[in-house]
N, C-alpha and C positions, 0 to 999 in steps of 0.2 A: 268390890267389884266395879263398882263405878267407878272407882280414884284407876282402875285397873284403864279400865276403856277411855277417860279422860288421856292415863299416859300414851295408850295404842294411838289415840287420836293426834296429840302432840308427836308423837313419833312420825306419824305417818305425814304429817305435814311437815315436818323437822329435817326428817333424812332426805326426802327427794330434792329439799331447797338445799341441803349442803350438798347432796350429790352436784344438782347441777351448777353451785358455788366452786363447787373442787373442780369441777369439767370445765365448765370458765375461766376457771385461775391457769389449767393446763392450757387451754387449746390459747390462751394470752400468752402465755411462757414459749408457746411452741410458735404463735405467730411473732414475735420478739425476736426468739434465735430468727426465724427466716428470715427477717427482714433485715439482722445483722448479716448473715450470711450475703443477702442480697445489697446491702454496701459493700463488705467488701469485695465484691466480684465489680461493681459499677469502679472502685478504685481501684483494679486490680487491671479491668479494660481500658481506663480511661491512657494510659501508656501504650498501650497494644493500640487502640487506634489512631494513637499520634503517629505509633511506628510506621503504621498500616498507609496513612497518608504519606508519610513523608515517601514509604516503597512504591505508591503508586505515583508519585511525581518524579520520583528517580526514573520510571519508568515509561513515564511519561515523553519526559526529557532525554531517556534515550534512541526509542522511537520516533522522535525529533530530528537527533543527533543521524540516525542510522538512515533516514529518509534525504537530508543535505549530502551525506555521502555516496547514497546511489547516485543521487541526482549530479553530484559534482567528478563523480564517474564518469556516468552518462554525459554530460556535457566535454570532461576531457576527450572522452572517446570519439564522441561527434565533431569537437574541433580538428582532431588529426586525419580524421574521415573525408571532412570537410577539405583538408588542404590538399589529403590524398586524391580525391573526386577533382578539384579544381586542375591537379596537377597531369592527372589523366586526358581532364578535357582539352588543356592546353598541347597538349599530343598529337592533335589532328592534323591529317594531312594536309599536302598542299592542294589550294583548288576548293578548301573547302570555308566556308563561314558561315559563323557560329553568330545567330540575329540573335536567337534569344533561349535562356534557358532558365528554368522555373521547377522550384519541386513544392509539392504539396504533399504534406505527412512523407512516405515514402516512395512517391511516385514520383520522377523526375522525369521531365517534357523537354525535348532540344529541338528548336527548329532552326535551319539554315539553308545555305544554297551552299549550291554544290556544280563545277565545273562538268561532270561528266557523273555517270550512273557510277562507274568505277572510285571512282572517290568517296560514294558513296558507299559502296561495300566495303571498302577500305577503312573508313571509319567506323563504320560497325563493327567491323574485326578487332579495332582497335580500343575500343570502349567495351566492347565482349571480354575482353581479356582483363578488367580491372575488376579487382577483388571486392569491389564496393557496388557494381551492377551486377544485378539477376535477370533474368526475364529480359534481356534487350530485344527489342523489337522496332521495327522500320515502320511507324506508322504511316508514312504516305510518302511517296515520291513522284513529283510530276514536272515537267517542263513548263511550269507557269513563271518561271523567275525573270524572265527578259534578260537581253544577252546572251541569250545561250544558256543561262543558267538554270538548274533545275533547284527547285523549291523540295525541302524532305522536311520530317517530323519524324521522328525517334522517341520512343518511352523507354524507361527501365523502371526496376524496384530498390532502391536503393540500400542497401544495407550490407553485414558481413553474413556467409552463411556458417555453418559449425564447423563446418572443415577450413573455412578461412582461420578462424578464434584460432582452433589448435596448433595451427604452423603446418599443414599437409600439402595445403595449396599456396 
């Protein structure tokens, strides 16, 4: 009976130490596969985010590309505007001259003398009718010119409206 209780006692100390010998060996086996698993997926990414960069520099560089095109629109469009607007203002009647003319963003400012009130109206009729003024207005007209001449200030807004784009107007 003692030899009995001596092996209970060896047992009892025996098995728990191989249990958790055996439980160590697995949860080792088991942190081993993960950690394979977890290279091949870092070598499996490391491609994917080469692609990933190079897509976002394509992308990058198109957005680049697509921003020099607006802009080189934008500027074709404003040169032909531009010659259109000059070609306009060189339209003015007789009687009338053109001291100075200035735009800022899309507000254009014309001041001149003007032989008679009627020349004056006449020039506004006449820069009303180009597809590149909105808004024309006679900012001031007075008899301060000397000579006889009358001093005026005209604004507009400079730009096409959406029925110009189209071909309506």
């Amino acid at each position: 009976m003692k030899k009995r209780r001596i092996l209970y006692a060896v047992a009892a100390l025996v098995v728990p130490l191989v249990v958790m010998a055996a439980g160590r060996w697995y949860v080792l086996a088991e942190l081993r596969k993960q950690e394979a698993r977890n290279a091949y997926l870092a070598s499996q990414t490391a491609p994917l985010d080469e692609k990933l960069g190079e897509l976002m520099e394509i992308s990058r560089v198109k957005e680049q590309l697509l921003a020099r095109m607006f802009l080189i629109e934008t500027l074709s469009e404003a040169r032909g505007d531009m010659i259109s607007l000059m070609s306009d203002l060189s339209l003015v009647p007789r009687g009338i001259t053109l001291e100075r003319v200035m735009s800022v963003d899309r507000d254009l400012s014309i001041w001149g003398k003007a032989s008679s009130p009627r020349h004056i109206s006449a020039t506004l009729r006449q820069l009303a009718k180009s597809p590149l003024l909105n808004e024309m207005r006679l900012a001031a007209g007075d008899a301060g010119g000397g000579k006889g001449l009358r001093v005026f200030t005209m604004t507009a807004r400079v730009g096409r409206t959406d029925t110009d784009t189209d071909g309506t107007h």
